[in-house]
N, C-alpha and C positions, 0 to 999 in steps of 0.2 A: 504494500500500500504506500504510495508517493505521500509522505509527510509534508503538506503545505502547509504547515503551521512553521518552519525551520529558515526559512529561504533557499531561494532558487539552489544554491552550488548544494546544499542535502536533498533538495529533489534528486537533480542533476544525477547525483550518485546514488542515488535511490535506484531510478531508471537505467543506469549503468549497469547495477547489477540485477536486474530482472531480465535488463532486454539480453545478456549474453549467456544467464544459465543455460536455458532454452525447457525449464519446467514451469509446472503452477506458479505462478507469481498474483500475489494480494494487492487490489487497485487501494493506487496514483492517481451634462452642466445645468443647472437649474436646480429647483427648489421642488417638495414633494406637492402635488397637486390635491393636496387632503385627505383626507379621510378615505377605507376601503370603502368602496362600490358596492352591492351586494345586488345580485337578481339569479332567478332561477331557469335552467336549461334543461329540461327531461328528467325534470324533480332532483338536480345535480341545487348544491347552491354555489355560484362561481361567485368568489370574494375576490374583488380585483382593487389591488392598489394601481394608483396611475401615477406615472411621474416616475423623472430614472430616481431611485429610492437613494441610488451610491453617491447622489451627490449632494442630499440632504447633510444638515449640519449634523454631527455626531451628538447622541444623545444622551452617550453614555461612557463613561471610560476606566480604569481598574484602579484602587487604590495604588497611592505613589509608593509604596513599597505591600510584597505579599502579607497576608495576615501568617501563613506558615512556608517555611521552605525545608524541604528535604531532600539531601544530596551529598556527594563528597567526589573528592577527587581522591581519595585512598587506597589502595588495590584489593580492600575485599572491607566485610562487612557488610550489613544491613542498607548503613546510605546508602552503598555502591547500587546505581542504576543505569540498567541496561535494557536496551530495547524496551523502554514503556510501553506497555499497552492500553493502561488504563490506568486514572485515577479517580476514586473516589470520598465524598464526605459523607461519613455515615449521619443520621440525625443527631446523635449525642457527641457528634467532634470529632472523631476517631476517622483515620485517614487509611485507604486500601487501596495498595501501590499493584498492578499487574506488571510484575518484570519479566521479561518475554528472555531475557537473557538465561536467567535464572529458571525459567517455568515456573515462578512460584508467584505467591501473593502474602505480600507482606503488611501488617495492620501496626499502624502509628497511632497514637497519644494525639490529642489534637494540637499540641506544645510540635508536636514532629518527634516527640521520642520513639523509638523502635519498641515494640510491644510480642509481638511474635509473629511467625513467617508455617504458611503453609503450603502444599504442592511441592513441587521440586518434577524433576526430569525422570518420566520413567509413563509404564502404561498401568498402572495398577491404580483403584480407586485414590480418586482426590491428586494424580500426577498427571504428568500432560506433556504433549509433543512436540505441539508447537499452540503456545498459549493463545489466547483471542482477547478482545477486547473483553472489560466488565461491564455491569450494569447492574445498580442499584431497585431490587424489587420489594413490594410490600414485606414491613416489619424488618428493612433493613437485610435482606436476605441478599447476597450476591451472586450474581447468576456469569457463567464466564464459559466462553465455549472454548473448543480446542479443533484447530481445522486438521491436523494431522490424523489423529485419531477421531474423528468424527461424531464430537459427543457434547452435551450442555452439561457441565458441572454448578452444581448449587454448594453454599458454604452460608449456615447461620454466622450471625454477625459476630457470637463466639468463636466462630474457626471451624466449628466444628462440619464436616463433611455432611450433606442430609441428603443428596440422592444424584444422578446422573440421567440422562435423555441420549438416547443414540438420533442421527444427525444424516440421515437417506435421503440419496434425490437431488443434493447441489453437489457442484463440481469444487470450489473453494467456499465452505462455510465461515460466514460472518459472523457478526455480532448477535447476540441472543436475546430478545426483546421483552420482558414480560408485560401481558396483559391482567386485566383484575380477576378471570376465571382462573386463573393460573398457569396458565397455558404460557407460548414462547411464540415469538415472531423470529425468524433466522430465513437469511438472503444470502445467495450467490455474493462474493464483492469480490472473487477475481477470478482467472481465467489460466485455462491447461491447455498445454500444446497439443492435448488427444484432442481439443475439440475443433484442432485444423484438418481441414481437407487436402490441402496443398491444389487443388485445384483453380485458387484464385490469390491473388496479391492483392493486397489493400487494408482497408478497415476494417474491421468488424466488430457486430454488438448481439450477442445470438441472443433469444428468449429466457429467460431463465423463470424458475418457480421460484415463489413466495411462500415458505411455509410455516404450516400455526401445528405445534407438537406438545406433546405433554399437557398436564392437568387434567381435563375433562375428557380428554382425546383419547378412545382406544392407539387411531393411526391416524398418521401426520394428516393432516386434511391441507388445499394448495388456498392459499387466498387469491393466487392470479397468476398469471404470466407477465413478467415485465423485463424490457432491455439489461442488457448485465454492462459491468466495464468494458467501455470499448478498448480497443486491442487494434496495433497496425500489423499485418503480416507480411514478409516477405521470403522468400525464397530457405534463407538462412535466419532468419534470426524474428522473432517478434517481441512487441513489449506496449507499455505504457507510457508515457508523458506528462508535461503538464497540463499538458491541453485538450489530455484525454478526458472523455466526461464516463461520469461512476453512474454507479445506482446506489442510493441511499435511499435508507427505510426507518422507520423507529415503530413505536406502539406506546400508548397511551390507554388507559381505562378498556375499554372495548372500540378500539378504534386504532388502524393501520394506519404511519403515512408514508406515503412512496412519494422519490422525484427520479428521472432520470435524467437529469441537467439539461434537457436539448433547448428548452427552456425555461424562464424563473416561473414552473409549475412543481406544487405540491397535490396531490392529489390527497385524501381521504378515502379509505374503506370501509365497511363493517367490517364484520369477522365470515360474514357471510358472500363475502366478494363483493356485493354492489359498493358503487361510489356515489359516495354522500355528499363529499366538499371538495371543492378547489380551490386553493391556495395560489393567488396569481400577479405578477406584477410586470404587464406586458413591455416596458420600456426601457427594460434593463440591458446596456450596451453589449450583444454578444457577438462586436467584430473582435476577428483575428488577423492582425497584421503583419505583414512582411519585420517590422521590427522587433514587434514580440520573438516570433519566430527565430529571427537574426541571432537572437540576445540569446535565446535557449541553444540553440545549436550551440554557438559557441564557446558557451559555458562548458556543455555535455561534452564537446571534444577535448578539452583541459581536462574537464574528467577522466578520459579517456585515457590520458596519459599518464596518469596516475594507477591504472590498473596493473596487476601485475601482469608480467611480461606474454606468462602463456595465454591471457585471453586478450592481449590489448588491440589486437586484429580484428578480433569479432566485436569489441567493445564499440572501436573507431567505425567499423562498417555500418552496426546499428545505429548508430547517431546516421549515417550516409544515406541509411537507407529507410526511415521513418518518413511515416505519411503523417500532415495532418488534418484534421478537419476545416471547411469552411467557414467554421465560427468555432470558437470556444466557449468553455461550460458555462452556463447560467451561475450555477454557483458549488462550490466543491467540497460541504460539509454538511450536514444535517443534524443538530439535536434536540431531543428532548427535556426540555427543564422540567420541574415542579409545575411553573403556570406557563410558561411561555414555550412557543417553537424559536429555534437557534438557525439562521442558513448561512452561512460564509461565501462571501464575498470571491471570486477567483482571484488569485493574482496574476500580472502578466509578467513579472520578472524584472519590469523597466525599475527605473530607478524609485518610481514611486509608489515601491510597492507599502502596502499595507496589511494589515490586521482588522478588515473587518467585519461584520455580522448584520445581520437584520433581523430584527428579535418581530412576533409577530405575534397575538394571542391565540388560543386554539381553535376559536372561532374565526382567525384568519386577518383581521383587525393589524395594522401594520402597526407597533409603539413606537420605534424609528433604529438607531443602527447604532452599535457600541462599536469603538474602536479599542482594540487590546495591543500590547505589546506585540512587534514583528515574530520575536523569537519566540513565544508562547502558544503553546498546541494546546488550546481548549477540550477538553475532552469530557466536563461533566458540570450540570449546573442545578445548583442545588438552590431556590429563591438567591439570593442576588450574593451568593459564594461560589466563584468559579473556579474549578481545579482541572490541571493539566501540568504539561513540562512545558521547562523555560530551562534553552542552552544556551549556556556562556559561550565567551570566546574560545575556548579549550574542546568545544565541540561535548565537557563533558552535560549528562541531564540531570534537573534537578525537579522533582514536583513539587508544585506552587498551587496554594489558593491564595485569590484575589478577592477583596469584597468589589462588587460593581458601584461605581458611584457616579450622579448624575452631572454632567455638564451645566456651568450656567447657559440658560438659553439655549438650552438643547429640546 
């Protein structure tokens, strides 16, 4: 998965090393015209903001320093983090780091002191292969999948292990969604070289399932078909980008939301597949320009030269031989708060790039756009406490919450 929360040169290398393994790889002017719009299309309710939203004044922006920081530069121990996957704030303060390095999940003091660590590397209940994102469900439960071994692991807020879900049917499993039946939302978010034909060069975005597993569920039931991470293919080598658009999903009460980035659309589900709501903000700029472009290529071949030796050929070729699409993504992040929906802003790599969001209510209702720190990967929002990583200059990570606080005249 292409980390946009890092800047450009940790994409860059991001995509480096997906486009040349050649396996499964995890996807990579004016003022707002008021108020969302609401009218109804085939009993659909389409909620449309008007106006480019990105270049409303910021509404919102993070305290000047985190309320917790966790991290070290020291070569082992508990700070030491790697490959984050997840962070979270439990309701009573207590912080739960998914280190992807490690396989494990480690639970902090809400101070950032270390408290105790569970999982580790291995297949046997409560261990994991290749760790997945978390995600905080009713009574503080932790829900965290593992896309190698193919399964949703749960962990009470004491640690303790309370049951596992097996994970049929997507090619790379995602993140694990819980709804209020109990049940699990889990998407496709990246893409396997079995699922080339070699028959065609170019782009591609095949259908994937949506599925609702566990709880009430004897068997996975599908919520829908929807577009997966697009993927450029060519002869030798495939991969991801910046300027690839994902498919992002979440779950909320009894209710799905999907975007496929082609544009600033959110859709709404039941649980039952129909579509309820639209999430829409038609003015949002999705050119892609010969400069963008320029920028990223040549980042990605410096990259390239940083590879080691035995792959720096195929590293150099996939940058050469990337396609991209005629417009870039609508927006490149999706989450679920407490009250509010979160979408992330794309970046284009130019010099001005940014950190920012457009917070929305669940009825669709635009609030308006918080801007966060460049180097800060948002990853969980709990009412107005946002927790994720934030990397120094040393490239090492550290997980941060922020309080959200209001702009004047925002």
């Amino acid at each position: 998965m292409l980390n946009e929360g890092g800047g450009m040169m940790r994409r860059v290398a991001a995509f480096v090393l997906c486009a040349t393994i050649g396996v499964g790889c995890e996807a990579p002017s004016g003022e707002n015209q008021g108020t969302a719009v609401q009218r109804d299309s085939a009993g659909v309710a389409i909620v449309e903001t008007p106006g480019p939203i990105w270049a409303s004044a910021p509404t919102w922006t993070t305290s000047a320093e985190p309320l917790v920081q966790i991290g070290t530069m020291a070569n082992e121990g508990p700070d030491l983090l790697t490959r984050v996957r997840g962070v979270v704030e439990l309701s009573d303060g207590r912080i739960v780091i998914a280190d992807g390095g490690s396989n494990s999940l480690r639970w902090f003091d809400g101070s950032g002191a270390f408290l105790f660590e569970r999982g580790g590397s291995g297949e046997g209940p409560g261990e994991f292969s290749r760790l997945g994102p978390i995600q905080r469900a009713a009574g503080d439960t932790l829900v965290t999948t593992d896309s190698g071994l193919r399964r949703i692991t749960l962990f009470a807020p004491d640690g303790e292990l309370a049951r596992t879900e097996s994970i049929d049917g997507l090619t790379v499993p995602g993140s694990a969604h819980p709804l209020s039946d109990g049940s699990y939302i889990v998407g496709s978010t990246g893409f396997s070289s079995t699922q080339l034909t070699g028959e065609e060069e170019g782009l591609y975005r095949t259908n994937e399932p949506l599925l609702r597993l566990g709880g009430p569920l004897e068997v996975p039931d599908t919520v829908g078909m929807f577009p997966g991470p697009e993927i450029y293919f060519r002869e030798r080598s495939f991969g991801f980008h910046p300027f690839s658009r994902g498919f992002h999903y979440g779950a909320r009460g009894e209710f799905v939301y999907v975007g496929s980035a082609e544009s600033f659309v959110v859709d709404v589900y039941a649980l039952d597949g129909r579509r309820v709501r639209s999430i829409r903000s038609p003015d949002v700029d999705l050119q892609l320009t010969s400069e963008m472009i320029d920028a990223y290529t040549a980042e990605a071949l410096e990259a390239a030269e940083r590879v080691d030796e035995a792959r720096r050929e195929a590293a150099r070729r996939s940058v050469e031989e990337m396609e991209f699409s005629e417009v870039r993504p609508a927006y490149v992040r999706m989450l679920l708060g407490d009250d509010a929906l979160w979408i992330k802003e794309h970046q284009t790599g130019l010099p001005e790039e940014r950190n920012r969001w457009a917070v929305f209510d669940y009825e669709g209702e635009f609030r308006g756009t918080a801007d966060l720190p460049v180097d800060f990967r948002l990853l969980s929002v709990r009412g107005d406490r946002l927790s994720g990583v934030w990397i120094d200059e040393l490239d090492v990570q550290h997980a941060r919450v922020y309080r959200l606080v209001p702009l004047e005249g925002g």
